[in-house]
N, C-alpha and C positions, 0 to 999 in steps of 0.2 A: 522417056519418063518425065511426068510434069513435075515442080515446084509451083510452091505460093507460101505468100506472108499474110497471115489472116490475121487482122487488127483488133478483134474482140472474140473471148469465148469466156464461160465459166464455168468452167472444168475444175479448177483448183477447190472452190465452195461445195461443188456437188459431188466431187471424187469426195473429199473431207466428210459434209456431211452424211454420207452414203453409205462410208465405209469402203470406199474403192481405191482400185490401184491406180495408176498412170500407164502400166503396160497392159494390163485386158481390162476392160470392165463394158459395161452394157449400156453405158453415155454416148456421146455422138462423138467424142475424142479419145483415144485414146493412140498409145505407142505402135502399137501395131500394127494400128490403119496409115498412122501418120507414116510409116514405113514404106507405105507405096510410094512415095511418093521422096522426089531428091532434096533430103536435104531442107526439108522444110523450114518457113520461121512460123511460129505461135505466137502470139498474145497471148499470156494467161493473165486473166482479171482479177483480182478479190473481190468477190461485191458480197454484202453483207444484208441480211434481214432484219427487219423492226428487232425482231427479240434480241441482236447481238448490240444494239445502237447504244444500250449503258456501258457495255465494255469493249465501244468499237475498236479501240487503240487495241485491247491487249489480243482480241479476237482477231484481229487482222496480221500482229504479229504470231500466233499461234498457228494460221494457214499459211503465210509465208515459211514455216519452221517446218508444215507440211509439206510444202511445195520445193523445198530444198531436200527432205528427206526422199521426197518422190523420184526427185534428179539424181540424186546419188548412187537412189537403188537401180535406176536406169544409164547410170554415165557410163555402160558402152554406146546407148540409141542415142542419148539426147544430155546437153549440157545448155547452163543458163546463159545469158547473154546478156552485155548492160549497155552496148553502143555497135556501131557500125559494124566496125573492126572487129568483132567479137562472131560476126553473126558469117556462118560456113569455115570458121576458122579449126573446124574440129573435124568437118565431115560428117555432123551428126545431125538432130532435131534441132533447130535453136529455140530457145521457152524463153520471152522474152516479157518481165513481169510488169501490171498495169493494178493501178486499185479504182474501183468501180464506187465510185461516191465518197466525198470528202469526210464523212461523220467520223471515219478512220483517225482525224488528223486532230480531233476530239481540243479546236479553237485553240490550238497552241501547235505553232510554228515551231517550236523544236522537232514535233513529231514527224512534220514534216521532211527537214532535213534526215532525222532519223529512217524515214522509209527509200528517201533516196538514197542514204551509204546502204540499206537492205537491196539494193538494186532495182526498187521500183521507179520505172522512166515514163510513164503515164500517168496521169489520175484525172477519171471524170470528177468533176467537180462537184455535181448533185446526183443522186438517183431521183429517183420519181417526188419525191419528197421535199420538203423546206428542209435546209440544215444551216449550220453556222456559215457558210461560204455563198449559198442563195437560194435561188426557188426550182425544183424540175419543174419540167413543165406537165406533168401531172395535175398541180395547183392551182394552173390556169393563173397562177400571181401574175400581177402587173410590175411589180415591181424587180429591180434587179439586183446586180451586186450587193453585198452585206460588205459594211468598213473589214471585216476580217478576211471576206472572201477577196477583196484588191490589194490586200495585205498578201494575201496568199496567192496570186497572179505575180506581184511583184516579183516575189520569192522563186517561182517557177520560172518564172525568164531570164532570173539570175543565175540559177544554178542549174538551167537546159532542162528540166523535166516538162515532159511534153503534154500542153494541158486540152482535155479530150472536151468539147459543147453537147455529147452524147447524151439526153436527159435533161441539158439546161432551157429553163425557159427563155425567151425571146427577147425582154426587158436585160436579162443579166447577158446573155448571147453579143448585145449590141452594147453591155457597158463595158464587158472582155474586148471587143474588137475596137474600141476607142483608146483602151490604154495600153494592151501588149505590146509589148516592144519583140516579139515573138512569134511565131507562127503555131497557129492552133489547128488541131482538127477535131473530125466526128468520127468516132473510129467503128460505129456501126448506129448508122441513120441512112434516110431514102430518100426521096423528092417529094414533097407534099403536094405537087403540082399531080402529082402519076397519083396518089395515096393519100388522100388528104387528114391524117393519123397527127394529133398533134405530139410526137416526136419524132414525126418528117421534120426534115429542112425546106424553109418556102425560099423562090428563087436567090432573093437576096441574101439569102444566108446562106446558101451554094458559093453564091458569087464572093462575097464577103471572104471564107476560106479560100478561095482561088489564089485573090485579092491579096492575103495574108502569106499566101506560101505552104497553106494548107495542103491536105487530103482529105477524102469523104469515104470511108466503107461500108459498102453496099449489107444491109441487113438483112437475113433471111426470114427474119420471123414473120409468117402470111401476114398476119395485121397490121403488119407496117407495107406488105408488098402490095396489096389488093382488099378493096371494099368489099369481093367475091369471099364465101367459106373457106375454098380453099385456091391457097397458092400453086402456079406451076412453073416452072422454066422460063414461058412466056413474059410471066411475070419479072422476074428477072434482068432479064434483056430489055423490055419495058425502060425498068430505071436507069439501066445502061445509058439505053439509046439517049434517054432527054438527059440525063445530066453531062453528057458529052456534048449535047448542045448548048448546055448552059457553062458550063466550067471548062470543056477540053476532058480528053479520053486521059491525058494525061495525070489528072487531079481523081481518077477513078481505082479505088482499091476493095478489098475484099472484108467482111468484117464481120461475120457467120450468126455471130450470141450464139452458136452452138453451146451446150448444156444451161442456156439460161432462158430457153425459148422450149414449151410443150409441144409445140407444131413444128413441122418444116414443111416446105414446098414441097411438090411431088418429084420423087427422082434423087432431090438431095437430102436422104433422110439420116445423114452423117458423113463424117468427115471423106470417107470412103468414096461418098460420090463425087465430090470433088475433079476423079477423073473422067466420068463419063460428064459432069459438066462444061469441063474445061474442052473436052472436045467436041462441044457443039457450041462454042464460043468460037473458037479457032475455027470450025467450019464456016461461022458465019460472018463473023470479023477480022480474020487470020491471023496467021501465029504472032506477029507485032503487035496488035493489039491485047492479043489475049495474054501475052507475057506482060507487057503494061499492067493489066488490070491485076493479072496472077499475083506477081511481087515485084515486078519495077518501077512501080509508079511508089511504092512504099521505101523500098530501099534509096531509090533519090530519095527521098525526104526523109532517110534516116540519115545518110552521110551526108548530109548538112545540119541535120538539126539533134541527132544523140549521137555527142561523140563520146571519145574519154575524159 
């Protein structure tokens, strides 16, 4: 039976606003599917829409309030997790929470701290958009960091919260990697080299993560895989294959945006296929590698960098 740590999904926003559950629903995640599978780890996101951005704070503790009630109703399959230690220590799902754009954090560092004692140990910093922290790369800005947004780097490397470039543009990308005193990743982006999508990673910025002590999570969504209509497997293994040449197999993880992506590649049209994935990785790469990618290559980088 396989496992995997998949580094990004939005499941929690679209169970919420859908009206759905965590144990069946007609998303690309859910309990059930996740059950194939040993012992899995999750990502779960918050990421938040324009119309939430006046009351991102209180919207973002209201889907966390969700996403606890979800785990409760499920705590025979699946319990939440805040660090290493935490994650298979039950035998169950681990749901390990992340927030998808800083607007959440609504230019006041309290809230920050606040979302960490709620057990969020991720946060991308921008989504597609300008916010108080900097520019996605949507805006094509030139410009990087915001004085609050190095303010709020500082803060994360203080207190271990693990800060995601998934979304940031390239100017703020290069002014994070000049002052962390911590290791960042992209918990679901692709190679711009394979894809040339400006929310790929261009080499440097592969290397960069390496460099830092990062990971990169490989993103399903076609648009990011292939300039072709649509994505396949090929595609896939594609990004595999060069970012192994460019960073090490080691530095490669999984990182789905299942429920936050309309399309998927052919084959892996939810979380479900995961197994017939995983076994034409392992055919072509073998079981070492494909464990790497599955969740070893995340779990080192979790028990060094999210502890207790």
């Amino acid at each position: 039976m396989y496992t995997f740590a998949d580094l990004h999904c939005d499941t929690i926003t679209t169970s919420y606003e859908r009206n759905q559950n965590f144990f069946k629903n007609n998303l690309h995640i859910d309990i059930e599917r996740l059950n194939k599978f040993k012992y899995p780890t999750q990502v779960f996101a918050i990421w938040l829409s324009k119309k939430y951005y006046k009351n991102a704070f209180e919207m973002t503790n209201k889907m966390i309030d969700f996403f606890e009630r979800q785990i409760e109703e499920n705590k025979n399959y699946i319990s939440k997790v805040k660090c290493f230690d935490d994650i298979d220590k039950n035998n169950k799902i681990n749901a390990l929470l992340s927030i998808e754009g800083g607007e959440s954090i609504e230019n006041n560092i309290d809230n920050l701290y606040h979302f960490f004692e709620r057990g969020v140990r991720i946060l991308t910093l921008c989504w597609n958009y300008e916010n108080n922290i900097g520019f996605g790369a949507f805006t094509k800005s030139t410009q990087g960091l915001k004085p609050f947004g190095k303010d709020v780097v500082k803060v994360m490397n203080n207190i271990n919260m693990i800060i995601d470039v998934s979304h940031l543009n390239e100017a703020g990308f290069w002014d994070l990697y000049k002052m962390s005193k911590k290791p960042f990743i992209a918990t679901h982006s692709n190679a711009y080299s394979i894809c040339n999508h400006f929310r790929n990673l261009k080499d440097d910025q592969l290397k960069a993560i390496k460099e830092c002590g990062g990971v990169v999570g490989i993103n399903l969504y076609p648009k990011f895989l292939t300039s072709s209509k649509k994505a396949t497997e090929e595609d896939i293994f594609k990004h595999i294959d060069y970012m192994a040449n460019i960073i090490g197999i080691d530095k490669i993880c999984l990182g789905s945006d299942f429920d936050g992506i309309e399309d998927t590649p052919t084959n892996v049209e939810d979380v479900s296929k995961y197994e017939s994935l995983f076994y034409k990785i392992e055919k072509i790469y073998g079981k070492d590698i494909l464990e790497k990618i599955a969740y070893k290559n995340f779990y080192t980088f979790c028990e060094k960098n999210i502890k207790k």
